[in-house]
MDTraj code that builds the backbone (N, CA, C; nanometers):
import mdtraj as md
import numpy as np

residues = "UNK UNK UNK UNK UNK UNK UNK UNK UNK UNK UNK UNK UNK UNK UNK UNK UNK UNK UNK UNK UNK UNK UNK UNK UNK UNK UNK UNK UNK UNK UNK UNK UNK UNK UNK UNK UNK UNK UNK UNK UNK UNK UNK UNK UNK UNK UNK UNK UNK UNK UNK UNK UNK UNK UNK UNK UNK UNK UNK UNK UNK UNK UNK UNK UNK UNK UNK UNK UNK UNK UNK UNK UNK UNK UNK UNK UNK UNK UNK UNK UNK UNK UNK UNK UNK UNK UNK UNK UNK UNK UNK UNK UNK UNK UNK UNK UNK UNK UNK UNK UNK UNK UNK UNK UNK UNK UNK UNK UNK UNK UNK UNK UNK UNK UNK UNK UNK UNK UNK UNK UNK UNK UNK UNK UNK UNK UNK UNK UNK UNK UNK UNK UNK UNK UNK UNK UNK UNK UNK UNK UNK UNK UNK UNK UNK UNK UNK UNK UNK UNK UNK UNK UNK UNK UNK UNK UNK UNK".split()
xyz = np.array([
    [-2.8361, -2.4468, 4.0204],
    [-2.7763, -2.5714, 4.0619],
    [-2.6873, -2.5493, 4.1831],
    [-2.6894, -2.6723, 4.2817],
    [-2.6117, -2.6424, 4.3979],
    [-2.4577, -2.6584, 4.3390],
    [-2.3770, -2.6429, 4.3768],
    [-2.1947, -2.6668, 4.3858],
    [-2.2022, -2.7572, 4.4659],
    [-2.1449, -2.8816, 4.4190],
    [-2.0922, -2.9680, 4.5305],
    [-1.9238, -2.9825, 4.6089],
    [-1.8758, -2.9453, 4.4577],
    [-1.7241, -2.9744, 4.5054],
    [-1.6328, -2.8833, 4.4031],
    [-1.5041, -2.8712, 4.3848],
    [-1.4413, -2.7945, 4.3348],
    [-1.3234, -2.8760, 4.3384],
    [-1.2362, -2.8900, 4.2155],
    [-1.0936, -2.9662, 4.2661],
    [-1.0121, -2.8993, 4.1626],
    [-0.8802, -2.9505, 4.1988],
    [-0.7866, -2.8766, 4.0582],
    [-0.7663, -3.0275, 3.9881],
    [-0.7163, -3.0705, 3.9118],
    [-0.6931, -3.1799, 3.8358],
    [-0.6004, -3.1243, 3.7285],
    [-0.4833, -3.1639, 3.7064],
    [-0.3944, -3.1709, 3.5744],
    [-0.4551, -3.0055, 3.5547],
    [-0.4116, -2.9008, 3.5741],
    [-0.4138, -2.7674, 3.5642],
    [-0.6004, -2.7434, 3.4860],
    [-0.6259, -2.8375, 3.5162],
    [-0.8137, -2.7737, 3.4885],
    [-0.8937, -2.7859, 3.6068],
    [-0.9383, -2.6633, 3.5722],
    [-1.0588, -2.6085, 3.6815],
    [-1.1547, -2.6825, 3.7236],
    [-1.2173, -2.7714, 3.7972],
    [-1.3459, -2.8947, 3.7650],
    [-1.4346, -2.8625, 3.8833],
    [-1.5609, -2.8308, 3.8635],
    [-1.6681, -2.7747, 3.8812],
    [-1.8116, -2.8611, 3.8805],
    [-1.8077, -2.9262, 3.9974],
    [-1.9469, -3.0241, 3.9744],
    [-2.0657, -2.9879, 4.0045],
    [-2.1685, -2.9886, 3.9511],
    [-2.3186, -2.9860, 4.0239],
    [-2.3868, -3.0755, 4.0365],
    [-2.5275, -3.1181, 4.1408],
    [-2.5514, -3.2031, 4.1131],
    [-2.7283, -3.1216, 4.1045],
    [-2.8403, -3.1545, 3.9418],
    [-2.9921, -3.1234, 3.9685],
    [-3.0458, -3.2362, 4.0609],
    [-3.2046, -3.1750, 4.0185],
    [-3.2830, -3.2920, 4.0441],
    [-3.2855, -3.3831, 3.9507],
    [-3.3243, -3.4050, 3.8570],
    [-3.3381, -3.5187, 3.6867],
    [-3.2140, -3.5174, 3.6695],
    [-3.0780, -3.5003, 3.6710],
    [-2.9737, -3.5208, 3.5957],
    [-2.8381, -3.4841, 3.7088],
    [-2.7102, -3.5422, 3.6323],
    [-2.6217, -3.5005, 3.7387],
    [-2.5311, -3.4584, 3.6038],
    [-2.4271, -3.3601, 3.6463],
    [-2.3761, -3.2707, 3.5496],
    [-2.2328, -3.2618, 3.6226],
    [-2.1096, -3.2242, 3.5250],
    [-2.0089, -3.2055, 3.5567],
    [-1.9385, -3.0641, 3.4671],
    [-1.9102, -2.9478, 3.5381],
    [-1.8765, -2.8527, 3.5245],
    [-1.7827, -2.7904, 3.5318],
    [-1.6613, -2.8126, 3.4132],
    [-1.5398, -2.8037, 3.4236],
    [-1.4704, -2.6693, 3.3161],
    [-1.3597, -2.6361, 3.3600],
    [-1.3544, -2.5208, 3.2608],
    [-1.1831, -2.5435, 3.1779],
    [-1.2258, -2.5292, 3.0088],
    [-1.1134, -2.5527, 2.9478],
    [-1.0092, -2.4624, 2.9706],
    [-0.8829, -2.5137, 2.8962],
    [-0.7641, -2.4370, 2.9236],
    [-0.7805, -2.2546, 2.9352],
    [-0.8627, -2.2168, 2.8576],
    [-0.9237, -2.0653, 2.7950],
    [-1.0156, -2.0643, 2.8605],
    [-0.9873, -2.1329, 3.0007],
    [-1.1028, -2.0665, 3.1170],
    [-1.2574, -2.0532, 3.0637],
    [-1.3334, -2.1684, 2.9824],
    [-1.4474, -2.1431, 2.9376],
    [-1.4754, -2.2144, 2.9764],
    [-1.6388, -2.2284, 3.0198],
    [-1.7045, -2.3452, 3.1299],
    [-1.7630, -2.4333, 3.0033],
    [-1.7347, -2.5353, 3.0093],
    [-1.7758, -2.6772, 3.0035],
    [-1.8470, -2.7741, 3.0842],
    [-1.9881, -2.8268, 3.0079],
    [-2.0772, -2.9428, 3.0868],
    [-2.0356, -3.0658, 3.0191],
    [-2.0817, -3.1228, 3.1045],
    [-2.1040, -3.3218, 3.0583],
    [-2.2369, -3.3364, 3.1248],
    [-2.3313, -3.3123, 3.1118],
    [-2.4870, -3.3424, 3.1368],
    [-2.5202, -3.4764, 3.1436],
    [-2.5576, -3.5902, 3.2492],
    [-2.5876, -3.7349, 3.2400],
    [-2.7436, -3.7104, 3.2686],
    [-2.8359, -3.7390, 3.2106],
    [-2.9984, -3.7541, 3.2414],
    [-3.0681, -3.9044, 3.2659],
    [-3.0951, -3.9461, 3.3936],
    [-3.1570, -4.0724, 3.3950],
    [-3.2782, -4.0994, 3.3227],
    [-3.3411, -3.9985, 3.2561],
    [-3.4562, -3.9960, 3.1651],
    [-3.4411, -4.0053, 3.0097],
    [-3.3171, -3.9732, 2.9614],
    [-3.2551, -4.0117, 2.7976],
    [-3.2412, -4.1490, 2.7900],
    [-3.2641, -4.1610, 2.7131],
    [-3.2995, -4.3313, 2.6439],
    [-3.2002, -4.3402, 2.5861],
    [-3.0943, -4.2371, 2.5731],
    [-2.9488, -4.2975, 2.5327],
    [-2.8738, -4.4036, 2.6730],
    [-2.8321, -4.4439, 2.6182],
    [-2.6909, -4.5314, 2.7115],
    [-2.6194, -4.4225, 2.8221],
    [-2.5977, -4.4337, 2.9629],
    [-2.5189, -4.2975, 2.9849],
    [-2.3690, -4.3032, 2.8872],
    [-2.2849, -4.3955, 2.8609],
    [-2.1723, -4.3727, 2.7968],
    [-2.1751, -4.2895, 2.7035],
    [-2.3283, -4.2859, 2.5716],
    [-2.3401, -4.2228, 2.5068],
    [-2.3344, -4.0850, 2.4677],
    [-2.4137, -4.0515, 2.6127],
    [-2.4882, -3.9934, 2.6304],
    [-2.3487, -3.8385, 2.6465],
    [-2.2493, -3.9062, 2.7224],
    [-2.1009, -3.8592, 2.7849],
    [-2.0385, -3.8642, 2.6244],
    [-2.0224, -3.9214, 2.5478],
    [-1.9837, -3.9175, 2.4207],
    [-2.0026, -3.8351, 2.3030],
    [-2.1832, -3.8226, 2.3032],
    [-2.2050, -3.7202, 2.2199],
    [-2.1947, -3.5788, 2.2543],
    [-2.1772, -3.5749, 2.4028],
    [-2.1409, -3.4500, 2.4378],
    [-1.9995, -3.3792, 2.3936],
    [-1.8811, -3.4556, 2.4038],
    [-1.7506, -3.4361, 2.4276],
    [-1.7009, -3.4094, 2.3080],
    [-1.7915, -3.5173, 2.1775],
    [-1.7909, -3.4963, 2.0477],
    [-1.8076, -3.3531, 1.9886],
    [-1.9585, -3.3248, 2.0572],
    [-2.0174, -3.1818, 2.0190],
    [-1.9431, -3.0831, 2.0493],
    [-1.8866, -3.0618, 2.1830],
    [-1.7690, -2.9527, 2.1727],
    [-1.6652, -2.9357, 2.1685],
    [-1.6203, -3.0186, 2.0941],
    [-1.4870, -3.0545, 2.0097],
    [-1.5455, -3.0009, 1.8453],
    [-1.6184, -3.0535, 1.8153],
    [-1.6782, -3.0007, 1.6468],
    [-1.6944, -2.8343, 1.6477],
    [-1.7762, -2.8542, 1.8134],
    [-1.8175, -2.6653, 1.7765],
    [-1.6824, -2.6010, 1.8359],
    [-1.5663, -2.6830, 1.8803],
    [-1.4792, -2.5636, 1.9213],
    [-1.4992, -2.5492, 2.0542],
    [-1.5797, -2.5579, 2.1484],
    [-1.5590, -2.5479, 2.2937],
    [-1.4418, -2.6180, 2.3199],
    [-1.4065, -2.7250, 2.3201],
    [-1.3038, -2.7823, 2.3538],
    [-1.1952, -2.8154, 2.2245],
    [-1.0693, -2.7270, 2.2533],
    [-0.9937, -2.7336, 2.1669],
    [-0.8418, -2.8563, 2.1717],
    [-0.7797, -2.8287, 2.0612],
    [-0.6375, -2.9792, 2.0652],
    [-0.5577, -2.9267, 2.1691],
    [-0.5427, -3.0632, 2.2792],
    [-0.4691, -3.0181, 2.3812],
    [-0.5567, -2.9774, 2.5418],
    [-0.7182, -2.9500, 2.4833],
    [-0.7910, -2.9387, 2.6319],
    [-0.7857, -3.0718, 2.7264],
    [-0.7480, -3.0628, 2.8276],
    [-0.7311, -3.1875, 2.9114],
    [-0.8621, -3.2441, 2.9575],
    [-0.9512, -3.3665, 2.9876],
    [-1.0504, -3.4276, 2.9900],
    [-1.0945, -3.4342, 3.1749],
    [-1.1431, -3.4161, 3.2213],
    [-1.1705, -3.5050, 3.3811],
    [-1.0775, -3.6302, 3.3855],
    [-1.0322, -3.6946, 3.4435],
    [-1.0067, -3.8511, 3.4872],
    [-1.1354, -3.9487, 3.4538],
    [-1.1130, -4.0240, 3.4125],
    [-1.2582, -4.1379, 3.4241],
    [-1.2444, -4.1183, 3.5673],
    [-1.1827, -4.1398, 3.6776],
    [-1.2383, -4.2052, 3.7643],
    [-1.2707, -4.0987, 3.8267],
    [-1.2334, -3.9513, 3.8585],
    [-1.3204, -3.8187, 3.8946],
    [-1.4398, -3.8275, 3.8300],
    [-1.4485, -3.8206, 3.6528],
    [-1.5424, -3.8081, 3.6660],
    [-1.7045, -3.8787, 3.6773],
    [-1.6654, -4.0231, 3.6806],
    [-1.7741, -4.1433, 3.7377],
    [-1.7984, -4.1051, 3.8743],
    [-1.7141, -4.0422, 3.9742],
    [-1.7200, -4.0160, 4.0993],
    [-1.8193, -3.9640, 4.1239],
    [-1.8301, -3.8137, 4.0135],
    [-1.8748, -3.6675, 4.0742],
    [-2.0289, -3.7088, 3.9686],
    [-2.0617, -3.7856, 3.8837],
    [-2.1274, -3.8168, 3.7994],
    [-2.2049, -3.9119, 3.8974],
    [-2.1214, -3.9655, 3.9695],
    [-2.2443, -4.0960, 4.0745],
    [-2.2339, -4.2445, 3.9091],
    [-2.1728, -4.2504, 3.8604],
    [-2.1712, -4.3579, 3.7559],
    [-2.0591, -4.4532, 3.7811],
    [-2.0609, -4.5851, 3.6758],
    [-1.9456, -4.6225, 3.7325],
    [-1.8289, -4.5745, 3.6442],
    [-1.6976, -4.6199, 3.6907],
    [-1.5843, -4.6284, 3.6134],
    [-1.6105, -4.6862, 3.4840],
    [-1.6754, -4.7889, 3.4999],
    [-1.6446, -4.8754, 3.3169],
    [-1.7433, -4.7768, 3.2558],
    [-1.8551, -4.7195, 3.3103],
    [-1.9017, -4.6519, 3.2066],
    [-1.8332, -4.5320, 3.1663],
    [-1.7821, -4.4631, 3.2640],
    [-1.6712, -4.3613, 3.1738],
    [-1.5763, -4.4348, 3.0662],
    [-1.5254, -4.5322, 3.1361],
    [-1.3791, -4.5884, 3.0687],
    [-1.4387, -4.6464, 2.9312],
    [-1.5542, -4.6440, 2.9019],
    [-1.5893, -4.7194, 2.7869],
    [-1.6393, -4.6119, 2.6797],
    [-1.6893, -4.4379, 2.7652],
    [-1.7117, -4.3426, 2.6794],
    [-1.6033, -4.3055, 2.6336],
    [-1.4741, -4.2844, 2.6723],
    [-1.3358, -4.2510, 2.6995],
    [-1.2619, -4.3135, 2.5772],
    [-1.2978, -4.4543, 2.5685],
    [-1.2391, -4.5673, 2.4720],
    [-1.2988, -4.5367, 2.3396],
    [-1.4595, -4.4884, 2.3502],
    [-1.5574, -4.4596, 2.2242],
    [-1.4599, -4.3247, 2.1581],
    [-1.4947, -4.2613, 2.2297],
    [-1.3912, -4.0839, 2.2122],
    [-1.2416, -4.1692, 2.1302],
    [-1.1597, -4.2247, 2.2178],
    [-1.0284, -4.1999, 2.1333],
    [-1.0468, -4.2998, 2.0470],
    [-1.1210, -4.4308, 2.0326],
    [-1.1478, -4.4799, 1.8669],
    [-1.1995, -4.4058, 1.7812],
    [-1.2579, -4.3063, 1.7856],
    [-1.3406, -4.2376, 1.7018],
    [-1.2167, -4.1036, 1.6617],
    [-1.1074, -4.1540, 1.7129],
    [-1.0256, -3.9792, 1.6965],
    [-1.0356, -3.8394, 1.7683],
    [-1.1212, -3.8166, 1.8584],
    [-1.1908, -3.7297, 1.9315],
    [-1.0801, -3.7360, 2.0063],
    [-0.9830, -3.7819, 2.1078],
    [-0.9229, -3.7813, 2.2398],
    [-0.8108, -3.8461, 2.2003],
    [-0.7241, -3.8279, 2.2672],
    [-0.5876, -3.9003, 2.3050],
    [-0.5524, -3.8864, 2.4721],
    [-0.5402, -4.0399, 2.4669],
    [-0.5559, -4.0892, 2.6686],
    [-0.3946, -4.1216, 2.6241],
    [-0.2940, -4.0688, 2.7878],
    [-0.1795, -4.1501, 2.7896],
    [-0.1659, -4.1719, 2.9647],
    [-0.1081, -4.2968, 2.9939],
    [-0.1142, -4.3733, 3.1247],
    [-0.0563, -4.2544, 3.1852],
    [-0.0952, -4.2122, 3.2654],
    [-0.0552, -4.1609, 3.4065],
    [-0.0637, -3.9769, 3.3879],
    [-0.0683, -3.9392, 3.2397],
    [-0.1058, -3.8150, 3.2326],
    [-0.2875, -3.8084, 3.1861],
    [-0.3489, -3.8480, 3.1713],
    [-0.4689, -3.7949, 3.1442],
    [-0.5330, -3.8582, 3.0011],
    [-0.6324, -3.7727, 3.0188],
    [-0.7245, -3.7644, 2.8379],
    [-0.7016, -3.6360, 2.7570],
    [-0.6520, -3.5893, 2.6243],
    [-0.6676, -3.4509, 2.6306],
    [-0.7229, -3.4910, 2.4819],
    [-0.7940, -3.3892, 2.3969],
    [-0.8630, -3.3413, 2.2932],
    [-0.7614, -3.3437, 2.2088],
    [-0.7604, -3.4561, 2.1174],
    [-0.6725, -3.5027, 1.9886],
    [-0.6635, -3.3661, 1.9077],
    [-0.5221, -3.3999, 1.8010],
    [-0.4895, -3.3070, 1.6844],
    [-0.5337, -3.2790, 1.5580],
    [-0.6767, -3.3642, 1.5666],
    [-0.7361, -3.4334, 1.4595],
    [-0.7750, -3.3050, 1.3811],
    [-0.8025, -3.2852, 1.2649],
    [-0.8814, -3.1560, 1.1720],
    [-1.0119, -3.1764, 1.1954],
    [-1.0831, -3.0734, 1.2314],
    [-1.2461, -3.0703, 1.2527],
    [-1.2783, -3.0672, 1.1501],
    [-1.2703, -3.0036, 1.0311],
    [-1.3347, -3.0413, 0.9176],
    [-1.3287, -3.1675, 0.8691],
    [-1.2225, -3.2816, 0.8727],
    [-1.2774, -3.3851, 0.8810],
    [-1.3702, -3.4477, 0.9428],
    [-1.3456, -3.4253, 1.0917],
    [-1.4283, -3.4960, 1.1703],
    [-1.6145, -3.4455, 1.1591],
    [-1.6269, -3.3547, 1.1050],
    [-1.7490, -3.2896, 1.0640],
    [-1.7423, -3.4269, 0.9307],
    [-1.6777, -3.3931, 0.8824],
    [-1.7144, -3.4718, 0.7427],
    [-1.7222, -3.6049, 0.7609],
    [-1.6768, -3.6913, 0.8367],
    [-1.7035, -3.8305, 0.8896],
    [-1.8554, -3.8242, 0.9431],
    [-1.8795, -3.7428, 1.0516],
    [-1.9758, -3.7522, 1.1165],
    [-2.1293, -3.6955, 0.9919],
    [-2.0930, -3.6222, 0.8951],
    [-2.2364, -3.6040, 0.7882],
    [-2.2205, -3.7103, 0.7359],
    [-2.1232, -3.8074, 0.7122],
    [-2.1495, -3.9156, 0.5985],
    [-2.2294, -4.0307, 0.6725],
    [-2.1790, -4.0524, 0.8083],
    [-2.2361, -4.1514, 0.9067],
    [-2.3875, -4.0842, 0.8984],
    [-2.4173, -3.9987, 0.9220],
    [-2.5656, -3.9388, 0.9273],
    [-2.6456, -3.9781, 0.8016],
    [-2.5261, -3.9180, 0.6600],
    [-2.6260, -3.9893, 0.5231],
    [-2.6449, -4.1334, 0.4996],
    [-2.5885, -4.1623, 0.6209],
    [-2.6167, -4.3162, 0.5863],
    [-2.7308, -4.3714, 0.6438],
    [-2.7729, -4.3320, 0.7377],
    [-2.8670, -4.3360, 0.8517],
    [-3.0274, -4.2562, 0.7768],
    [-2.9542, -4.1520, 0.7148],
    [-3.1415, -4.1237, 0.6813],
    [-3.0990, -4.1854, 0.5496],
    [-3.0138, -4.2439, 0.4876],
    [-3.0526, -4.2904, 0.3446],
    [-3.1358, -4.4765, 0.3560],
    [-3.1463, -4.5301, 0.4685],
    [-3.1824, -4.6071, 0.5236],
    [-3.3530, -4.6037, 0.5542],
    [-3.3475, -4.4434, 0.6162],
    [-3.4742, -4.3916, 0.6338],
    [-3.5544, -4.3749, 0.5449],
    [-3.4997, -4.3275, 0.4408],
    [-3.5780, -4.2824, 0.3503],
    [-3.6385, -4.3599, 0.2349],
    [-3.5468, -4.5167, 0.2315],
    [-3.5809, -4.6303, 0.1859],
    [-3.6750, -4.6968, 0.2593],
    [-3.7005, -4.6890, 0.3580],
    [-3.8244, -4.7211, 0.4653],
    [-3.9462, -4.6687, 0.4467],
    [-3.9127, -4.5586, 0.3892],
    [-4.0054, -4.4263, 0.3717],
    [-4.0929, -4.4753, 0.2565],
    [-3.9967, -4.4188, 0.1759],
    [-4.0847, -4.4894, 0.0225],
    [-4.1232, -4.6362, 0.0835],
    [-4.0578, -4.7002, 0.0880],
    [-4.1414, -4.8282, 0.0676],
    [-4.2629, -4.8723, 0.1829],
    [-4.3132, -4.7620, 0.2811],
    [-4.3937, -4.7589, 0.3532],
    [-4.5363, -4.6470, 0.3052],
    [-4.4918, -4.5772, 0.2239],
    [-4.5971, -4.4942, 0.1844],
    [-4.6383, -4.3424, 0.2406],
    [-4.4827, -4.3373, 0.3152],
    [-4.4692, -4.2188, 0.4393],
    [-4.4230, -4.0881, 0.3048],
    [-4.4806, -3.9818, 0.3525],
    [-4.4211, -3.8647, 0.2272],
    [-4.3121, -3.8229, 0.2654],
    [-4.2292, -3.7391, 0.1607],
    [-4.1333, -3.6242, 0.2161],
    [-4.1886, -3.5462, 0.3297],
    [-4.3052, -3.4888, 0.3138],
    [-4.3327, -3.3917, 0.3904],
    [-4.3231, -3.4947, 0.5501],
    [-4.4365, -3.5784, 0.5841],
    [-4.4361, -3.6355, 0.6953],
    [-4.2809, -3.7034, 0.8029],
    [-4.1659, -3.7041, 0.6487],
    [-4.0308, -3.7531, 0.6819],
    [-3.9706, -3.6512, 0.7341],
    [-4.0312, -3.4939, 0.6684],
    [-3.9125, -3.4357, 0.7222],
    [-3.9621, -3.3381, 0.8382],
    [-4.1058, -3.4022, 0.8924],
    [-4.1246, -3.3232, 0.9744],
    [-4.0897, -3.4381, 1.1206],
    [-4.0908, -3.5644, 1.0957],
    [-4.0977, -3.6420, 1.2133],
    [-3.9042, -3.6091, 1.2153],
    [-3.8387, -3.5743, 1.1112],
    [-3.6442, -3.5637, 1.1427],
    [-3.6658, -3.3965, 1.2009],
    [-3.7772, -3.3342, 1.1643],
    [-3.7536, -3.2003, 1.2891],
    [-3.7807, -3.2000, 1.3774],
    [-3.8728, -3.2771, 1.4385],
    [-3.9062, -3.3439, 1.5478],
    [-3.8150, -3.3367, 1.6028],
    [-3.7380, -3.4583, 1.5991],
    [-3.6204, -3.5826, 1.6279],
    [-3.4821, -3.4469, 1.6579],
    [-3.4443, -3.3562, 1.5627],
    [-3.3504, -3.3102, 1.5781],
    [-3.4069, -3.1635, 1.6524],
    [-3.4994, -3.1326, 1.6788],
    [-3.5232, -3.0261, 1.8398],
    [-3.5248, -3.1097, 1.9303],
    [-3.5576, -3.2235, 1.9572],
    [-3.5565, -3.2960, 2.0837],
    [-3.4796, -3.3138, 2.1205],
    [-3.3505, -3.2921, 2.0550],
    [-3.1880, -3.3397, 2.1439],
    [-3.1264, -3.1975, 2.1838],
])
top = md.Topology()
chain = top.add_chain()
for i, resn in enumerate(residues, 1):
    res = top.add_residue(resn, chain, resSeq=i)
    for name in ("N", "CA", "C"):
        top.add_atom(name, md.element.get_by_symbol(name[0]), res)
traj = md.Trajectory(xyz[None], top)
């Protein structure tokens, strides 16, 4: 990937690239570890989402820990080529969900929240979703086997 730009922001390192299929933002947490935000014009997610489930994911796995400071929405819609409301609305998703804490004029940084909760919110939202499925299932005539190969599908593709 080329480097486009380099800036300091609120004592984090921020590191943009831009591919061909996707534009990416490459920033590094407090513990100097590189961090993406990957946007793909080819995911059939929403881009807000798309910026959401990322920020989520390395917060759960620990890439980004309580206290890592976020891009700016408006850096990073900049360096992303997106607009502002679509950051400001991934941004808003993040701190309703507990993921982030935004305060006016200092930033976004990675809430105090317990990951084992937030793991545990996020499997129950999931059992709810294939318990939905799986009522579809039976009552369509689809097997276990065919269910749980179209959810391995589904979960290598992301």
């Amino acid at each position: 990937m080329k480097i486009l730009r380099c800036y300091i922001v609120y004592n984090v390192y921020i590191q943009y690239n831009k591919a061909k299929s996707n534009n990416s933002c490459q920033y590094l947490n407090m513990k100097g570890e590189t961090v993406d935000i990957i946007i793909s014009n080819s995911n059939k997610k929403p881009i807000y989402e798309q910026i959401t489930s990322q920020i989520k994911n390395q917060i759960i796995t620990g890439e980004l820990k309580e206290g890592d400071a976020l891009p700016s929405m408006r850096l990073l819609a900049k360096e992303l080529r997106i607009s502002v409301i679509t950051t400001k609305r991934a941004y808003e998703e993040l701190e309703k969900d507990g993921f982030i804490e935004t305060s006016t004029g200092r930033g976004s940084f990675v809430a105090g929240k317990n990951i084992e909760f937030i793991k545990e919110e996020q499997l129950r939202i999931a059992e709810e979703h294939l318990f939905k499925s799986v009522e579809i299932a039976k009552s369509s005539g689809i097997s276990l086997d065919e269910l749980m190969e179209v959810l391995k599908t589904l979960y290598e593709e992301e």
